[in-house]
N, CA, C and O atoms as CSV, one atom per row, in Angstrom:
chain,resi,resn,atom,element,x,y,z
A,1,UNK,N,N,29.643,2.337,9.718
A,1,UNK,CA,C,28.619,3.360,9.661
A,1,UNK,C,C,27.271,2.731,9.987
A,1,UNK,O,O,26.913,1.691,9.436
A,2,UNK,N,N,26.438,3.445,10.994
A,2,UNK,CA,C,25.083,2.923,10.828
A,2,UNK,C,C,23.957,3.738,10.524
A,2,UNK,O,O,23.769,4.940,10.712
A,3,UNK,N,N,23.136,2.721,9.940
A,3,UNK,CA,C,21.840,3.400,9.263
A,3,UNK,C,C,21.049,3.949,9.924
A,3,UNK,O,O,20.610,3.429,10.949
A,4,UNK,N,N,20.744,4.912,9.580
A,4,UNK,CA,C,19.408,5.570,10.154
A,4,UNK,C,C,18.517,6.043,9.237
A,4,UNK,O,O,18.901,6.396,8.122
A,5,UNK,N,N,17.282,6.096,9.596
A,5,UNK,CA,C,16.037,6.181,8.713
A,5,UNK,C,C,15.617,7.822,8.912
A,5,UNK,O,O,15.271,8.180,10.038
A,6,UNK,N,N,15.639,8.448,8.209
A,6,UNK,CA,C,14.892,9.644,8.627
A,6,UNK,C,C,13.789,9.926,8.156
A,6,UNK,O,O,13.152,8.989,7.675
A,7,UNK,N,N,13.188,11.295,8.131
A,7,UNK,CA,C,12.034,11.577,7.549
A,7,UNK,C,C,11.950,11.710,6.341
A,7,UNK,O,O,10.795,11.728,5.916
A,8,UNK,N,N,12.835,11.822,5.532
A,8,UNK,CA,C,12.968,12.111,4.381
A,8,UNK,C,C,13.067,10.602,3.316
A,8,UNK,O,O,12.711,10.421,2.151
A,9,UNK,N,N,13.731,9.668,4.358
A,9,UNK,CA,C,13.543,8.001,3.548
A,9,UNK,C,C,12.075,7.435,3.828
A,9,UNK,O,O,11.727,6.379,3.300
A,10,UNK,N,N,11.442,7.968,4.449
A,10,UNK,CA,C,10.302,7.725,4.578
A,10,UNK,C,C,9.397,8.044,3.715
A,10,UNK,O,O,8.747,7.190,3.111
A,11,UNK,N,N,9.211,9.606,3.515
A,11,UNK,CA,C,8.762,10.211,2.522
A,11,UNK,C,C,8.907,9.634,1.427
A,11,UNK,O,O,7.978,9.034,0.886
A,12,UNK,N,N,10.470,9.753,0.770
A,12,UNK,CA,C,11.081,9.039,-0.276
A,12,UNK,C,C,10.607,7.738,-0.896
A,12,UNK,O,O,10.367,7.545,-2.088
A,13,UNK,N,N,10.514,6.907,0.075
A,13,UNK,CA,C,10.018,5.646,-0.353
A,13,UNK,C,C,8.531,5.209,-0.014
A,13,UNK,O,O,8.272,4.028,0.221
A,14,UNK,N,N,7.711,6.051,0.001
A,14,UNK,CA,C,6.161,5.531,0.349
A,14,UNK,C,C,6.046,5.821,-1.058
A,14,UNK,O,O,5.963,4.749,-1.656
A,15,UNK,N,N,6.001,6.865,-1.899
A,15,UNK,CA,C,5.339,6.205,-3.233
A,15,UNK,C,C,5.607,5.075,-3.634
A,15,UNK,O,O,4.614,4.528,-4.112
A,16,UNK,N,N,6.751,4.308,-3.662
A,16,UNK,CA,C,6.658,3.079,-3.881
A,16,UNK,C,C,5.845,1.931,-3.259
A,16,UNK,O,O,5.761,0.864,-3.866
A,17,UNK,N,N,5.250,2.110,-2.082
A,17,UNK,CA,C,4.580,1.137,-1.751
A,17,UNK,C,C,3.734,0.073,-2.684
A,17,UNK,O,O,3.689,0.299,-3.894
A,18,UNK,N,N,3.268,-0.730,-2.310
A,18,UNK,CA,C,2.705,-1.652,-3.693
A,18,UNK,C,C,3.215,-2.156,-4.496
A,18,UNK,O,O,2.916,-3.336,-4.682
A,19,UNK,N,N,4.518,-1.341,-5.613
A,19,UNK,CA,C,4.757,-1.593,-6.894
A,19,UNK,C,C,4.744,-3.120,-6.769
A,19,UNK,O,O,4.942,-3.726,-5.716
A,20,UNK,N,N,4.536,-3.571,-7.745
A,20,UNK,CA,C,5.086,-5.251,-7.814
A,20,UNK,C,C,6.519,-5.484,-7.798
A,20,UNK,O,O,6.735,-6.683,-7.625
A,21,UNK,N,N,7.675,-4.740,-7.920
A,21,UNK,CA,C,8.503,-5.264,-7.423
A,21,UNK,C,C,9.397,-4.720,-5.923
A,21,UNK,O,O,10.584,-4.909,-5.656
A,22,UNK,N,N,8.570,-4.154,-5.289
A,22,UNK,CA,C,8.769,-3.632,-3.477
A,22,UNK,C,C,8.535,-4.838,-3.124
A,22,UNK,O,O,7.486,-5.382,-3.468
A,23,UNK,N,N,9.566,-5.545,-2.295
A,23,UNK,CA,C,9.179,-6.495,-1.413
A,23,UNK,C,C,8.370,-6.555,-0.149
A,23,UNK,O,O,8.095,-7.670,0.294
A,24,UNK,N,N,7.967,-5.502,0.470
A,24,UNK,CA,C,6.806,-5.585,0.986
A,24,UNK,C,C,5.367,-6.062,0.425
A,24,UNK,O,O,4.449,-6.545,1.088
A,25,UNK,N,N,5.403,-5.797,-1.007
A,25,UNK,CA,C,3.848,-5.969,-1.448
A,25,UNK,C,C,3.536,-7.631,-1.597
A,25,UNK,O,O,4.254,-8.373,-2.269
A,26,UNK,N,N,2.619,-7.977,-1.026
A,26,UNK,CA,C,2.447,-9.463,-1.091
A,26,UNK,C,C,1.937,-10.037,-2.400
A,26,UNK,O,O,1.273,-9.301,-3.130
A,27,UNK,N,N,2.187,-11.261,-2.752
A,27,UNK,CA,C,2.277,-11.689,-3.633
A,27,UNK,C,C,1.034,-12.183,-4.045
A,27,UNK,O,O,0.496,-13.100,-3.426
A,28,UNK,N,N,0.362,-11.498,-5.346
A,28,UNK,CA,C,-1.181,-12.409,-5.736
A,28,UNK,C,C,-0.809,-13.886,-6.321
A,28,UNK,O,O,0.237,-14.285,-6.834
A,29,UNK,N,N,-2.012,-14.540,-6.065
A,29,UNK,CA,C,-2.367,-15.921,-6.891
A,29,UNK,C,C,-2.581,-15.948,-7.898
A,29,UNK,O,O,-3.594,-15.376,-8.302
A,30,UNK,N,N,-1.464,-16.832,-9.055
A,30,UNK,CA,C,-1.617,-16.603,-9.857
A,30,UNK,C,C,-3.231,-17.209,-10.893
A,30,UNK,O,O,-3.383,-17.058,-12.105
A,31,UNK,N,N,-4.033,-17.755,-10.100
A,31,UNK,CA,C,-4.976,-17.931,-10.571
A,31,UNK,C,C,-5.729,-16.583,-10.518
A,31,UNK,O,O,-6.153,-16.084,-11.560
A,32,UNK,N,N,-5.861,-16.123,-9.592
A,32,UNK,CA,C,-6.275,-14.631,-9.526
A,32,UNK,C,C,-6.030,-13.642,-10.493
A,32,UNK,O,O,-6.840,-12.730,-10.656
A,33,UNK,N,N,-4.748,-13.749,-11.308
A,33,UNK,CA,C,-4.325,-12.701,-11.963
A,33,UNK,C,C,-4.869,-12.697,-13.387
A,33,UNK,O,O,-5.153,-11.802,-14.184
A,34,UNK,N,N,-4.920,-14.364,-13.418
A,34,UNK,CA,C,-5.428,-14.822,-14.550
A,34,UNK,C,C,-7.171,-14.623,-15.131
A,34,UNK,O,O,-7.698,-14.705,-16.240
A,35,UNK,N,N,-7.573,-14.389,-14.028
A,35,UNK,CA,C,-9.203,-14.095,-14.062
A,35,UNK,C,C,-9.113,-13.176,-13.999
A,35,UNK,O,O,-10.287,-12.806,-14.016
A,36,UNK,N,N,-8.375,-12.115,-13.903
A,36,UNK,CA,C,-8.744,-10.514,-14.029
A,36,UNK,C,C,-8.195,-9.453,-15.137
A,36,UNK,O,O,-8.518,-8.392,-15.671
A,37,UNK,N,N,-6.785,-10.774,-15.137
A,37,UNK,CA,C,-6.679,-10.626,-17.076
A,37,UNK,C,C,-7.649,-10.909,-18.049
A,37,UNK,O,O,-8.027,-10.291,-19.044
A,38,UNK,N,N,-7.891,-11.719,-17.666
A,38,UNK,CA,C,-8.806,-12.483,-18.757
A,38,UNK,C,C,-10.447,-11.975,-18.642
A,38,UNK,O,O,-11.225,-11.956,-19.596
A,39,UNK,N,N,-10.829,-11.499,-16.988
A,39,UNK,CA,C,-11.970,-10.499,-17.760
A,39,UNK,C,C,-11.681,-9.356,-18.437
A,39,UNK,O,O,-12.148,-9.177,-19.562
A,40,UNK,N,N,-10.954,-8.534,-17.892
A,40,UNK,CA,C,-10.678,-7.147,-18.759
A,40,UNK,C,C,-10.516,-7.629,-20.415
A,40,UNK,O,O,-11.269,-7.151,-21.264
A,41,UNK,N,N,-9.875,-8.229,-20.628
A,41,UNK,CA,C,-9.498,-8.576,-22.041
A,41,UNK,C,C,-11.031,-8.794,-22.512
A,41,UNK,O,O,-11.511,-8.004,-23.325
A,42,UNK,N,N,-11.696,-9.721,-22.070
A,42,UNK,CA,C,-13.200,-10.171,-22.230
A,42,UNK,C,C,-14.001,-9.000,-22.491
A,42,UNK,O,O,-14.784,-8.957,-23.440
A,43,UNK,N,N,-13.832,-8.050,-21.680
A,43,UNK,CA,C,-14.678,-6.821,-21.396
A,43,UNK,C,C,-14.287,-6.013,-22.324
A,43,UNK,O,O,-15.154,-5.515,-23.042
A,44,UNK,N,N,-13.148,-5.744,-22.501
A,44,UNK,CA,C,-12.251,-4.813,-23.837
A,44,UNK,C,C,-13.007,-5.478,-24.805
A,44,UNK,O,O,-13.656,-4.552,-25.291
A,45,UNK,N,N,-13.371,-6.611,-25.458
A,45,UNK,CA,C,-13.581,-6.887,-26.486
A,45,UNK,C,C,-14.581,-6.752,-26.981
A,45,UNK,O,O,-14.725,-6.759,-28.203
A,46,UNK,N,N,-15.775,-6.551,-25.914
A,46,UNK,CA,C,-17.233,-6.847,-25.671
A,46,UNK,C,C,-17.479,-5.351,-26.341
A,46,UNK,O,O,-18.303,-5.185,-27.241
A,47,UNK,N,N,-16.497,-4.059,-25.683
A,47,UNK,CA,C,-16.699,-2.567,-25.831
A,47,UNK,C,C,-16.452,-2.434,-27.163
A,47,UNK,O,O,-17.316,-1.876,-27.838
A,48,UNK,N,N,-14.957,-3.023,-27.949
A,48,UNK,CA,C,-14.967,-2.404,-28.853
A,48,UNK,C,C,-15.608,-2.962,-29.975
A,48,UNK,O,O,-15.291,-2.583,-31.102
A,49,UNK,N,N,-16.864,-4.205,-29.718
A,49,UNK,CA,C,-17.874,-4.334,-30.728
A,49,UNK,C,C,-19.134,-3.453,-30.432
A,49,UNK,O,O,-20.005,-3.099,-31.227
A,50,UNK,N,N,-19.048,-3.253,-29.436
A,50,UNK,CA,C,-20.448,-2.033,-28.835
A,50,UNK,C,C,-19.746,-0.953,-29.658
A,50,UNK,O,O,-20.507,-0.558,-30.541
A,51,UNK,N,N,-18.725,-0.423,-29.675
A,51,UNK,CA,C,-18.446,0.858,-30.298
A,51,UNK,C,C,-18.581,0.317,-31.969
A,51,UNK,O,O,-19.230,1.045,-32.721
A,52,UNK,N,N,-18.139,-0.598,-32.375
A,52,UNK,CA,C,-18.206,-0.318,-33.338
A,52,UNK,C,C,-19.937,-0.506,-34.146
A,52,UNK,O,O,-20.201,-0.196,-35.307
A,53,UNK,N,N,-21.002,-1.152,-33.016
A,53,UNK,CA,C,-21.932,-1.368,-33.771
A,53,UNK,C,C,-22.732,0.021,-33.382
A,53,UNK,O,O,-23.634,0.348,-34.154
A,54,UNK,N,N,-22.566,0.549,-32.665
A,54,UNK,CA,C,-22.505,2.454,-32.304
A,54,UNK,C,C,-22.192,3.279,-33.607
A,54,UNK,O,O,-22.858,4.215,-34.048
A,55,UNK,N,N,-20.844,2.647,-34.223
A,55,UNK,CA,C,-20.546,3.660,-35.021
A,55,UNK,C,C,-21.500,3.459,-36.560
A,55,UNK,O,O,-21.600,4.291,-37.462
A,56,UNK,N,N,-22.203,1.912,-36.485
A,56,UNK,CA,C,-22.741,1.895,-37.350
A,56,UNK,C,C,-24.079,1.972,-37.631
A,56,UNK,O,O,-24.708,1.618,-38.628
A,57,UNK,N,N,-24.511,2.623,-36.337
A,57,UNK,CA,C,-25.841,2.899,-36.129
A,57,UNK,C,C,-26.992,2.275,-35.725
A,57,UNK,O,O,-28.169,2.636,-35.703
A,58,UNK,N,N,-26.088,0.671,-35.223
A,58,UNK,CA,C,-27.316,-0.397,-34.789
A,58,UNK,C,C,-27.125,-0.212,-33.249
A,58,UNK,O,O,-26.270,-0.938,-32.743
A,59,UNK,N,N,-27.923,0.820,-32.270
A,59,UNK,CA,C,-28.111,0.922,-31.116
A,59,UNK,C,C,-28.357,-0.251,-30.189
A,59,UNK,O,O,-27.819,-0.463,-29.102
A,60,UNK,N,N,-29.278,-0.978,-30.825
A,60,UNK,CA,C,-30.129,-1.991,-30.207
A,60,UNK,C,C,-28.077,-3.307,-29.840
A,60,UNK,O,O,-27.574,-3.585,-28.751
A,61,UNK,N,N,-27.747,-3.564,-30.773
A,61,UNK,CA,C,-26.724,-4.517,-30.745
A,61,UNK,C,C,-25.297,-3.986,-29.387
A,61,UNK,O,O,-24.642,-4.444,-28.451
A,62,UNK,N,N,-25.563,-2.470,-30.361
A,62,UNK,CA,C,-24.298,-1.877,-29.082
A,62,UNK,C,C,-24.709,-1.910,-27.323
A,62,UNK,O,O,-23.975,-1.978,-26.337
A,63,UNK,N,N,-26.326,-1.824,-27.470
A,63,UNK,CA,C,-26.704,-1.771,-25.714
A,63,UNK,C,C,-26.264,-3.471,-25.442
A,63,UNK,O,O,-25.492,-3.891,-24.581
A,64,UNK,N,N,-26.888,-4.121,-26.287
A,64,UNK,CA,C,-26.264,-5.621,-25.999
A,64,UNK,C,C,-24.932,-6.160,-25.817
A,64,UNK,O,O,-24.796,-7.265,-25.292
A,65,UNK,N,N,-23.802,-5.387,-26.256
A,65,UNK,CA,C,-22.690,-5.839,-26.295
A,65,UNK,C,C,-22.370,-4.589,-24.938
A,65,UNK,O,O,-21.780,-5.148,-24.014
A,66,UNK,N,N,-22.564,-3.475,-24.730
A,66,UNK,CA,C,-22.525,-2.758,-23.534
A,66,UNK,C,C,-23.332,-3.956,-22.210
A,66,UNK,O,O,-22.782,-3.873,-21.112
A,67,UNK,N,N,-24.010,-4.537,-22.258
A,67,UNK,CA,C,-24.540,-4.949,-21.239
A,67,UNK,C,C,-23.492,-6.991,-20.690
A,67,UNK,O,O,-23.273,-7.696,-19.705
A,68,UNK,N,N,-23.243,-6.954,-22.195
A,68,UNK,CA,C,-22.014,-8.353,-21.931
A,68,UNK,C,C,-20.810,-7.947,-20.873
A,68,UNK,O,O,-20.289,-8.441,-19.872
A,69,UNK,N,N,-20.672,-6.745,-21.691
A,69,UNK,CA,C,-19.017,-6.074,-20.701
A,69,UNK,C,C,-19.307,-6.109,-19.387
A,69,UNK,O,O,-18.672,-6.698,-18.513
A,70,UNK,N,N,-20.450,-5.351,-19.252
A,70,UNK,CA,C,-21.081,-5.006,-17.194
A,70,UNK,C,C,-20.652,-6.389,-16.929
A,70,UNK,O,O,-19.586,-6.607,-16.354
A,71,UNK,N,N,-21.705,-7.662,-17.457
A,71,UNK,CA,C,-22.253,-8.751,-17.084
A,71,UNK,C,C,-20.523,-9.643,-16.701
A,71,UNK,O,O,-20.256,-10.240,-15.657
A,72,UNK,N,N,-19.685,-9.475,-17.804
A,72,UNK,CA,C,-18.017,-10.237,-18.036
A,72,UNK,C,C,-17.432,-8.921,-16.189
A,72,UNK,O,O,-16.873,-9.496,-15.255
A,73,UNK,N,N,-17.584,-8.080,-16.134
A,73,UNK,CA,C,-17.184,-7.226,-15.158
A,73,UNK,C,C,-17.529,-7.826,-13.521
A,73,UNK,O,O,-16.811,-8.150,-12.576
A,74,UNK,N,N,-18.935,-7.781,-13.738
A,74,UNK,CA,C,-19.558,-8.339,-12.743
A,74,UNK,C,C,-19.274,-10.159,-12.064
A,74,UNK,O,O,-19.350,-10.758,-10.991
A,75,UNK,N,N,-18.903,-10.451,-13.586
A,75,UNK,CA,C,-18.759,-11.763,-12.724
A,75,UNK,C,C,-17.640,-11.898,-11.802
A,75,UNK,O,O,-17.650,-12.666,-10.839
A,76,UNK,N,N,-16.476,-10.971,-12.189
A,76,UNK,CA,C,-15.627,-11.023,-11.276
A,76,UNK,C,C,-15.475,-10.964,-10.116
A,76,UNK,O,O,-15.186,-11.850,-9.312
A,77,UNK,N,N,-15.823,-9.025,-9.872
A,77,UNK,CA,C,-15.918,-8.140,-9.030
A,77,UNK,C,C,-17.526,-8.236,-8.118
A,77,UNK,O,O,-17.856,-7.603,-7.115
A,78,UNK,N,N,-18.158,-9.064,-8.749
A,78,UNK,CA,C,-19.681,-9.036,-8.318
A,78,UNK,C,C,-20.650,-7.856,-8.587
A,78,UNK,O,O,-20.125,-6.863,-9.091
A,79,UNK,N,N,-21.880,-7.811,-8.352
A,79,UNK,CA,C,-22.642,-7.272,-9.095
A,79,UNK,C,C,-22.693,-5.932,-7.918
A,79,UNK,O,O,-22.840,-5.965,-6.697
A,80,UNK,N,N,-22.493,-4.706,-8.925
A,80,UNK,CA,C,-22.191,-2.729,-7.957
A,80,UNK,C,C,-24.156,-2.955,-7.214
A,80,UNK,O,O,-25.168,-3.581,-7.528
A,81,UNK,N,N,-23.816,-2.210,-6.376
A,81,UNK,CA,C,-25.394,-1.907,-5.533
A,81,UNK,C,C,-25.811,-0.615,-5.860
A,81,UNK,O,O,-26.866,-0.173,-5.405
């Protein structure tokens, strides 16, 4: 029997594009993955002391810990225009 591709395996399989395990999707560095784990985590942590010094009414501390997260964000991705 031979294969043929139609329109419908096409269709079918483009949402998958990307996933990490489609072998088409190329493979990141794992140093890469590691710096973007490790800002988000950085940045997650930064927020949920801004929220919590939010919830306790010290504004001044939460803009400071809001402005670490940007700053942990930015170093990655570089600074938005």
């Amino acid at each position: 029997m031979i294969a043929t591709a139609t329109k419908f395996d096409a269709d079918y399989a483009r949402p998958c594009m990307n996933h990490p395990h489609d072998p088409r999707t190329p493979e990141a560095d794992g140093d890469e993955v590691e710096a973007i784990e490790d800002a988000i985590k950085d940045a997650r942590e930064w927020l949920q002391m801004a929220e919590t010094a939010a919830y306790r009414g010290d504004w001044k501390r939460a803009r400071q810990r809001l402005i670490e997260a940007r700053l942990t964000l930015e170093s990655l991705v570089g600074e938005a225009q």
